[in-house]
Structures are given as C-alpha cells and as structure tokens.
C-alpha positions in Angstrom: 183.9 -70.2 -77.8 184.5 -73.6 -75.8 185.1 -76.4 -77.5 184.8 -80.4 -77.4 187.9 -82.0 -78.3 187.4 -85.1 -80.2 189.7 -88.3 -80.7 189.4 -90.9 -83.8 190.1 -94.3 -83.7 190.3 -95.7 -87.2 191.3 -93.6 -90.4 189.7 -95.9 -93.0 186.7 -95.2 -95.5 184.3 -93.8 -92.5 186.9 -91.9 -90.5 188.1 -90.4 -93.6 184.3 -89.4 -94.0 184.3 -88.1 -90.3 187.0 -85.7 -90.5 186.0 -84.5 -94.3 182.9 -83.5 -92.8 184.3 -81.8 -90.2 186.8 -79.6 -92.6 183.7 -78.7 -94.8 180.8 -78.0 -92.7 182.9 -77.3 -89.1 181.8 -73.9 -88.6 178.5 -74.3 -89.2 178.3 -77.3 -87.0 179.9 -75.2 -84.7 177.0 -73.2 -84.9 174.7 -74.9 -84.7 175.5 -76.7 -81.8 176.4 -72.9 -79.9 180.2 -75.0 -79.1 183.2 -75.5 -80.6 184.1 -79.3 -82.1 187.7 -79.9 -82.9 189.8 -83.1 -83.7 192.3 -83.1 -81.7 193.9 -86.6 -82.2 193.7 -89.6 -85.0 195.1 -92.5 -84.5 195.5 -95.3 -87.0 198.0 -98.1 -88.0 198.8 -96.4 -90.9 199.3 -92.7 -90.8 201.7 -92.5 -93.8 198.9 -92.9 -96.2 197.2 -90.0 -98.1 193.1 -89.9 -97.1 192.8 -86.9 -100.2 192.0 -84.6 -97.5 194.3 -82.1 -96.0 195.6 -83.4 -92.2 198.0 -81.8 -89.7 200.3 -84.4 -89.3 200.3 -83.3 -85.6 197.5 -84.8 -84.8 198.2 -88.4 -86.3 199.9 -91.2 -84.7 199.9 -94.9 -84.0 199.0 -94.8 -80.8 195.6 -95.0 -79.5 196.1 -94.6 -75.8 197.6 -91.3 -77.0 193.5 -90.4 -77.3 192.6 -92.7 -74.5 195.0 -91.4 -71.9 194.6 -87.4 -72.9 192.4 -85.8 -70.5 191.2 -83.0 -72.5 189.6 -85.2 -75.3 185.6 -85.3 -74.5 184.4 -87.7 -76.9 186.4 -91.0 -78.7 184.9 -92.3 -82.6 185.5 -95.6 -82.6 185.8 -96.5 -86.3 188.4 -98.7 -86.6 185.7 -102.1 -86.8 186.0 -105.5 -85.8 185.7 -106.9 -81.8 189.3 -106.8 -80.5 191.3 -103.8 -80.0 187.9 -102.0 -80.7 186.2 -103.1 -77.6 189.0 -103.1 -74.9 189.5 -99.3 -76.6 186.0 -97.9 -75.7 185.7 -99.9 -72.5 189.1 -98.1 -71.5 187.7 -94.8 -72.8 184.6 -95.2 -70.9 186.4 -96.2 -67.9 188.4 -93.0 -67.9 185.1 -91.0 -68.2 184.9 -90.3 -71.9 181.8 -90.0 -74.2 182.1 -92.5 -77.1 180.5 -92.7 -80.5 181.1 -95.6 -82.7 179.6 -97.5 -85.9 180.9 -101.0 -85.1 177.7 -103.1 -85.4 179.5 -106.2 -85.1 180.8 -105.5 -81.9 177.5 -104.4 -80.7 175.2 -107.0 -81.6 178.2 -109.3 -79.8 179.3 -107.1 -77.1 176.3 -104.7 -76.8 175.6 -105.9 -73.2 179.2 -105.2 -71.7 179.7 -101.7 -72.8 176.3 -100.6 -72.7 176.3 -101.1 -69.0 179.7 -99.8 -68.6 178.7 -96.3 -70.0 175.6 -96.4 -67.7 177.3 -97.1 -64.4 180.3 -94.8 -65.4 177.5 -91.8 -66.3 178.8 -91.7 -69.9 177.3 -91.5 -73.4 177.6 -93.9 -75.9 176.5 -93.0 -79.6 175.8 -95.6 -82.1 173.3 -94.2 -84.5 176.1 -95.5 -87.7 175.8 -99.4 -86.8 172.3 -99.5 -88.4 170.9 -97.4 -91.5 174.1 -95.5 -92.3 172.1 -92.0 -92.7 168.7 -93.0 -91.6 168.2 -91.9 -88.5 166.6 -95.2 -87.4 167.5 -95.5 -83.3 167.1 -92.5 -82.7 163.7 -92.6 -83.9 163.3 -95.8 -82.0 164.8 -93.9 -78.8 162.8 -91.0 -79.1 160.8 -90.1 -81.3 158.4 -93.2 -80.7 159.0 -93.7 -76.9 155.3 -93.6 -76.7 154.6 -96.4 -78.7 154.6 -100.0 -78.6 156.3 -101.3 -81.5 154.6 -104.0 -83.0 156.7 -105.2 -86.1 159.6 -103.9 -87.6 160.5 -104.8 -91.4 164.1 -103.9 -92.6 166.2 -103.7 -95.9 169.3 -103.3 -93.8 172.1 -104.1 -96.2 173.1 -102.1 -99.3 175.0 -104.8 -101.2 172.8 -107.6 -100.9 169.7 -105.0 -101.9 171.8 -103.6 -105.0 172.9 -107.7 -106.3 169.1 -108.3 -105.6 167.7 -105.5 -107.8 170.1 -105.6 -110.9 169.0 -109.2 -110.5 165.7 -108.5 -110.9 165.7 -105.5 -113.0 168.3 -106.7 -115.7 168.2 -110.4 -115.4 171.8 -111.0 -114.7 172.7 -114.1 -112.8 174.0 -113.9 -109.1 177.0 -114.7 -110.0 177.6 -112.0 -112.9 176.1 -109.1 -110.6 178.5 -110.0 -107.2 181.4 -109.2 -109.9 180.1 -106.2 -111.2 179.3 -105.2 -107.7 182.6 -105.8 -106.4 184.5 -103.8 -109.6 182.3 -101.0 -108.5 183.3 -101.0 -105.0 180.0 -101.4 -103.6 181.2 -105.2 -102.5 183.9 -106.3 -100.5 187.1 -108.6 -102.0 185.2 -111.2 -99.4 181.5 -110.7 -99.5 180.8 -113.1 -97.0 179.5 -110.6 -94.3 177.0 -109.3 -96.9 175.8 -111.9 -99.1 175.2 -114.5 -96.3 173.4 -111.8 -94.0 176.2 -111.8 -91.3 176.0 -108.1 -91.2 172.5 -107.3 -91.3 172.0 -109.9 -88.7 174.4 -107.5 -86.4 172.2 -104.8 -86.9 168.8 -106.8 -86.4 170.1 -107.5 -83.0 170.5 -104.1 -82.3 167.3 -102.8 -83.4 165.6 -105.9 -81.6 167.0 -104.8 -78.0 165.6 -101.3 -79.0 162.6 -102.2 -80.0 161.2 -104.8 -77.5 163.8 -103.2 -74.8 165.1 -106.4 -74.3 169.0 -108.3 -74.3 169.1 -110.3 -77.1 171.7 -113.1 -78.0 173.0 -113.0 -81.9 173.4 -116.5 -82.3 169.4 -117.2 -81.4 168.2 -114.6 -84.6 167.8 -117.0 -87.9 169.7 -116.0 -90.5 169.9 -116.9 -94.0 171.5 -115.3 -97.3 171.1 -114.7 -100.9 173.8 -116.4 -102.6 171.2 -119.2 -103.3 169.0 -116.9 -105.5 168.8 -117.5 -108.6 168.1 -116.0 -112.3 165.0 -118.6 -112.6 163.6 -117.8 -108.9 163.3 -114.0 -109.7 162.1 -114.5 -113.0 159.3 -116.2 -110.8 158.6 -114.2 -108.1 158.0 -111.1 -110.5 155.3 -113.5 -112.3 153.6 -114.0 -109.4 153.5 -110.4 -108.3 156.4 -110.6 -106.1 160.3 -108.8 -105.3 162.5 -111.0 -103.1 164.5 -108.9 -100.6 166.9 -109.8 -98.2 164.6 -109.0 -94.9 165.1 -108.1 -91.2 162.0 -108.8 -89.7 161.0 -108.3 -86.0 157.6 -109.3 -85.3 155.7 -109.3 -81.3 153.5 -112.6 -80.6 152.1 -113.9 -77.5 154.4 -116.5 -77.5 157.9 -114.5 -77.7 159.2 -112.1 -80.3 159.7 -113.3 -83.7 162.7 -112.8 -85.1 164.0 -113.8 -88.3 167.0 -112.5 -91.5 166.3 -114.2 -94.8 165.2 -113.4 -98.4 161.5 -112.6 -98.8 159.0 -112.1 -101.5 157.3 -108.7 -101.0 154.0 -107.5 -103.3 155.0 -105.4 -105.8 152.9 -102.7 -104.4 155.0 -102.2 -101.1 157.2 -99.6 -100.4 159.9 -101.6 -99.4 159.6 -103.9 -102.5 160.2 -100.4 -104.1 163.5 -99.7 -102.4 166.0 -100.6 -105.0 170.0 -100.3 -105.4 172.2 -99.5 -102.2 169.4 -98.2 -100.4 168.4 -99.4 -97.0 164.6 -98.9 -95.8 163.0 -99.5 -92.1 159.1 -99.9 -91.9 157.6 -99.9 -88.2 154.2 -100.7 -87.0 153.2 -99.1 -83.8 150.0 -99.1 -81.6 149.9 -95.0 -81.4 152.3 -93.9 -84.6 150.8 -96.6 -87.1 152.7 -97.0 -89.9 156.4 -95.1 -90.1 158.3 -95.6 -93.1 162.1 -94.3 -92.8 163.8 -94.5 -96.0 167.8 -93.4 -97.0 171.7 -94.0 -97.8 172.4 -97.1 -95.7 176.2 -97.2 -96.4 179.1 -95.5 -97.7 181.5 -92.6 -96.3 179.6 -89.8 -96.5 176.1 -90.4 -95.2 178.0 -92.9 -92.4 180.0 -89.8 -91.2 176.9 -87.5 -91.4 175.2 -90.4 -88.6 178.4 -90.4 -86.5 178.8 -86.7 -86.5 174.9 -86.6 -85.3 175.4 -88.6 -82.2 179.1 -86.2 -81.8 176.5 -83.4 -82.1 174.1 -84.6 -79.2 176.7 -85.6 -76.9 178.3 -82.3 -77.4 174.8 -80.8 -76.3 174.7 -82.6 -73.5 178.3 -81.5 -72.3 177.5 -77.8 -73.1 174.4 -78.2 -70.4 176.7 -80.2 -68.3 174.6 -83.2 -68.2 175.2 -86.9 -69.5 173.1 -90.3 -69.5 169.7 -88.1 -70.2 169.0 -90.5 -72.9 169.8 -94.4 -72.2 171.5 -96.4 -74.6 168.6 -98.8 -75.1 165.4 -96.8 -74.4 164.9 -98.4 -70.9 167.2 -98.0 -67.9 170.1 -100.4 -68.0 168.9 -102.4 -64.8 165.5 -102.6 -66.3 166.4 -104.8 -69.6 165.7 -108.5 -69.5 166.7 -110.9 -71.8 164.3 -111.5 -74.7 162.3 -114.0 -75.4 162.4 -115.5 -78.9 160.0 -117.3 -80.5 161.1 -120.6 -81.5 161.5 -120.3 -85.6 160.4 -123.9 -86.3 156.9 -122.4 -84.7 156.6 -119.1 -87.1 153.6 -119.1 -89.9 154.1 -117.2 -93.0 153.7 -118.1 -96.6 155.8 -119.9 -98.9 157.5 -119.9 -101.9 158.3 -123.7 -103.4 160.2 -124.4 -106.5 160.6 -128.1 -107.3 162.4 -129.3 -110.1 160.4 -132.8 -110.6 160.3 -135.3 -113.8 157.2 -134.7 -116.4 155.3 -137.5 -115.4 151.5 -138.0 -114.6 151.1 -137.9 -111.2 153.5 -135.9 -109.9 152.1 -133.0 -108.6 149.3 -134.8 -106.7 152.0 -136.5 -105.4 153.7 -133.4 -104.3 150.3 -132.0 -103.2 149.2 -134.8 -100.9 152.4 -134.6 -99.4 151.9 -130.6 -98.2 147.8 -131.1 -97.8 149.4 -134.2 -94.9 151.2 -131.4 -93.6 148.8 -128.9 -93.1 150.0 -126.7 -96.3 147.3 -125.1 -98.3 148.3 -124.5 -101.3 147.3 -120.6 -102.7 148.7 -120.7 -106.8 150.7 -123.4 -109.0 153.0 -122.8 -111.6 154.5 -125.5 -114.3 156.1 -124.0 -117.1 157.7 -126.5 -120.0 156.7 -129.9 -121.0 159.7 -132.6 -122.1 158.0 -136.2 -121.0 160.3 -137.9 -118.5 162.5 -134.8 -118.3 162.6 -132.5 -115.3 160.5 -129.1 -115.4 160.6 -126.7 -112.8 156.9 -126.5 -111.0 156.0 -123.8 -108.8 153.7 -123.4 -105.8 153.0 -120.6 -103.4 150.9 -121.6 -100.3 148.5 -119.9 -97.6 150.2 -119.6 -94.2 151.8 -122.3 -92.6 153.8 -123.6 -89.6 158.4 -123.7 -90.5 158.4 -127.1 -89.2 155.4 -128.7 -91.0 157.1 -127.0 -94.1 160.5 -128.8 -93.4 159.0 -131.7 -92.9 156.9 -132.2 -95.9 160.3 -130.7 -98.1 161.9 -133.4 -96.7 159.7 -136.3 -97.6 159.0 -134.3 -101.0 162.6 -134.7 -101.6 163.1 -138.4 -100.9 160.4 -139.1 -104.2 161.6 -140.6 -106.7 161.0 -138.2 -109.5 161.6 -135.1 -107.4 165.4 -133.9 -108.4 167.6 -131.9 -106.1 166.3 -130.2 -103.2 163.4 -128.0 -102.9 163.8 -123.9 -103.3 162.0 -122.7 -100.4 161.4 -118.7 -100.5 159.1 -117.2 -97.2 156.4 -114.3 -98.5 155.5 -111.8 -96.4 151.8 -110.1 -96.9 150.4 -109.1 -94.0 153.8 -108.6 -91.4 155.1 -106.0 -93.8 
C-alpha cells in the first residue's frame, strides 16, 4: 500500500497528541482512508525530551527545513504556535508544493489572508479545522455541510478556560480570583492567562469563523473584544437571580448595515443550550435561512480531541492525494479571488440589552436620578434590583433594560458616573435574548 509521508513541526502538548494518535489508531486510519499515513520526520527545539510515547529517534531533529526541503514528505503539521518561524515555515512548505495542516489560530486570524492565497495560487491544501473548536468539527461544517445556506448569526463559547473559571464561578460561588488559581494548578490555565481570560484567543478564532461565514476578509483588530477578569462573585450571584448565565461570547450577527461582530461576556436565559454548556466545553450555535437552527457541541481544547481535528484534515488531504486531485475544497468556502473585505458594523451602533450594576449611596432620590438619566438616553428600563438598605451608605442597585443603542449606553454611564452619590464606575453586562 502507498503511503503519505507526513512531517511535524512542533512536538509540544498537540504534536505529542498527533503522533499518539497515530501509534494507536494507525492501521485503522490506514484503513480507512484505503492509504498508508506515516511520520516520517519531527522536528522540534527540543528532541531530548521524553513525550511518554515511544519515538524513533530517527526521525527527530532540530531542523525544520529537514521536513521542508524533503521531497517525499506530502503533508507538513504545523504545531509549533505563535506568528514567526511558524508562518515563513508553511509559506516555504507551500511554496515547495506541500499540503499543510496546522492549529495555529493566532497566525490565522493575523496572517490568514497571505497563506491562504499562497496555497490557492500554488494548487495546495491547507487544513485548519484545530484553530477553532478543538474536536468540533465546526469549519468544516461551515465549508460543507451548510454551503447551501446563508448564515444568519453565529453564537460561540469558543474558549475552554474562560467557560470552566465562568461555571465554577457560578456553580460554586468562588471568586474570580480563587477559580483562575485552581484552574491554573489543574492545568487547564496557562502560567500567563492573558490570551484566555482577556478573550485574545477566542477573538483569533472569531476572525476565522467570520471570513467563513460571511466569505469575507476580515481585519482582527476591527472585532470588539472584551474579557472576564472583571466578573465578579456579586455580578453572578445577580445574573442567576434574574434568570441569567454570563458567558464569555463570540457573536457574529448579519444586518443591513454590515456584519456585527462582537467578543465579550454575555448573560444568556437559563433555558438556552449554550447557557447549559459548562466546564471546558466549547459550543457553536448557527442560524441559517435553509438549516435553521444547528447546534454543534464538544471538547474545545486539550491533546487529544486537538489531534483527533488535525488528524481529520491529514485524513482529507490524504484523500484527495490518493485521487490525485488538490484545491477541490477552498480554504474559505468562496474562491480566493472572490473574497472581499468585510464590512463591520460600527459597535457604538449595535442594540442589545443591558445589564447595569451601580453601586450608589442610600439616599432618596437616587434611582430616579439614575432613571432619568437612561430614559434621556433612550434606555428603557425592563427590571430593577436594590438589595440592602444602610442610609447614606452605598448599596449595589441593579437594572436590566429593553434593547438599546452601545453609544446611548456609554453615554448615559458616563454622566451616571459623574453624580455625586454614584461610586465607582458602572458594571455594564450585554444580554443576548433574541441573537442566540
């Protein structure tokens, strides 16, 4: 039997995954694909390190142009992360005619443009199914399986760590603090949770999924973004009373004006299937004019289910090579030359609901005060909470509104905050009903 000779790039958590995979369930991916997949080459800065798998030490080394320059390797994995080597690596791979697979979402969401294009004009594939989901098949249901459709919205849970601090949060009424630790001791968070906790990462992959959805270039820098280390104890004790689980949400919304596009946390009703998605989890919900509703659900992170993505793109470009064929799907749904930059919708011009925790003095007064300021604004207001009475002491008060307009919300937080006998500055939560 033929076989398609592999190269890895990066021997860390997910490469170790990769070629686990590969020694357990080779021969009956072998099988199943009717060809032969073999790792002939990893290359990594350290190859003196034990992975807990067995290796020939043949087929390490340090050199990644050991991979790049060997003829008879058909497909690079790019899992070494970051921008730089990783993207001069698969450019160069692509550029000698080789079929690439990679999970770097970063370098995507940055770079996406560049070495999409590349693999086009050089009649390559380029996998990528592990940037986004980890397991869940999410693109290529995007690519394929709803081809047909228009895709109206798209709601996301796309980061594990910020879902799992968010849920113990809720669920055991730890503080933010106290559940980044534990999260971090467990291995589920990084030494620097930055890229997690401020939604760096899950804005990479909303970037991605935008220019698959709406089949349009998108920048990264013009997607809102917003994280959760702001949440606190007495906000989710809040949101559960009023029906609601915050969640740190990708949403992806098409208006006549542009596509919305926005990364922050979000109440969601109890009742919701993503409200419902707890722990590391990741979830994707899709609203499409033919399909409907499709709710894709699944391991978003971690060696194992990011290897089973990666070896699933390895699987369909190894398919194609059997046929002799490359390019039959492209990288972004639409031909290459037919992808236009996207159109954003401005975020000060986006209407949704709105969470508002003030903490104000207990005076009479106040919350007409407070009130007339939103109702100046155009800001209904739906519910009120004010739990706690100490007279000429501060006491949190609570509102939710109907929909409103982001910049006649800032506005209106901003003169709210300049009163008196309003202390600190407003919480401000969005609520998403109807979009989700």
């Amino acid at each position: 039997m033929k076989k398609i000779s592999l190269g890895l790039i990066g021997f860390g958590t997910i490469g170790t995954g990769v070629v686990k995979l590969l020694n357990e369930n080779g021969s009956l991916i072998s099988e199943r694909l009717g060809i032969g997949v073999q790792l002939s080459k990893i290359a990594d800065i350290d190859i003196k390190r034990s992975r807990g798998i067995p290796v020939d030490q043949g087929v390490l080394t340090t050199d990644a142009y050991e991979i790049l320059n060997d003829p008879h390797i058909d497909i690079v994995i790019e899992l070494m992360g970051g921008y730089e080597p990783a993207k001069t690596f698969i450019l160069e791979a692509i550029n000698r005619g080789k079929h690439v697979v990679t999970a770097n979402k970063a370098l995507l969401a940055l770079h996406g443009n560049e070495i999409f294009n590349a693999a086009v004009k050089k009649g390559v594939n380029i996998g990528f199914e592990a940037s986004v989901g980890g397991t869940i098949p999410i693109i290529k249901t995007i690519k394929e399986s709803l081809v047909a459709n228009k895709i109206r919205s798209l709601s996301g849970i796309v980061n594990g760590t910020s879902n799992l601090i968010l849920s113990k949060m809720t669920d055991e009424g730890k503080a933010f603090d106290v559940v980044l630790k534990e999260a971090q001791s467990l291995g589920f968070a990084e030494a620097d949770p930055t890229y997690d906790i401020e939604g760096i990462d899950a804005a990479h992959k909303l970037a991605i999924l935008l220019s698959l959805c709406f089949g349009k270039k998108v920048r990264l820098e013009d997607i809102y973004r917003e994280g959760i280390s702001h949440i606190s104890e007495q906000d989710i004790a809040f949101s559960k009373e009023l029906g609601y689980r915050i969640k740190l949400l990708a949403i992806a919304i098409e208006r006549p004006e542009g596509i919305e596009a926005r990364l922050h946390p979000t109440m969601i009703a109890f009742d919701h299937l993503l409200a419902n998605v707890n722990g590391n989890f990741n979830a994707f919900h899709l609203m499409c004019d033919a399909a409907d509703s499709v709710f894709l659900f699944g391991q978003g992170s971690g060696m194992m289910p990011t290897a089973s993505a990666v070896l699933s793109d390895i699987a369909d470009i190894a398919r194609d090579i059997r046929k002799g064929i490359a390019g039959r799907i492209p990288p972004r749904v639409l031909d290459e030359e037919g992808i236009g930059d996207i159109r954003l919708m401005p975020f000060d011009q986006i209407r949704t609901s709105y969470y508002f925790r003030f903490s104000a003095v207990d005076r009479p007064g106040v919350l007409s005060r407070i009130s007339g300021i939103l109702g100046a604004n155009d800001i209904s207001i739906k519910a009120v909470i004010q739990k706690g009475r100490g007279v000429g002491e501060s006491v949190p008060i609570v509102m939710t509104t109907y929909k409103a307009r982001e910049c006649d919300v800032r506005k209106a937080l901003a003169d709210i905050d300049r009163i008196d006998v309003v202390m600190g500055k407003t919480m401000l939560i969005r609520i998403e009903d109807d979009n989700c």
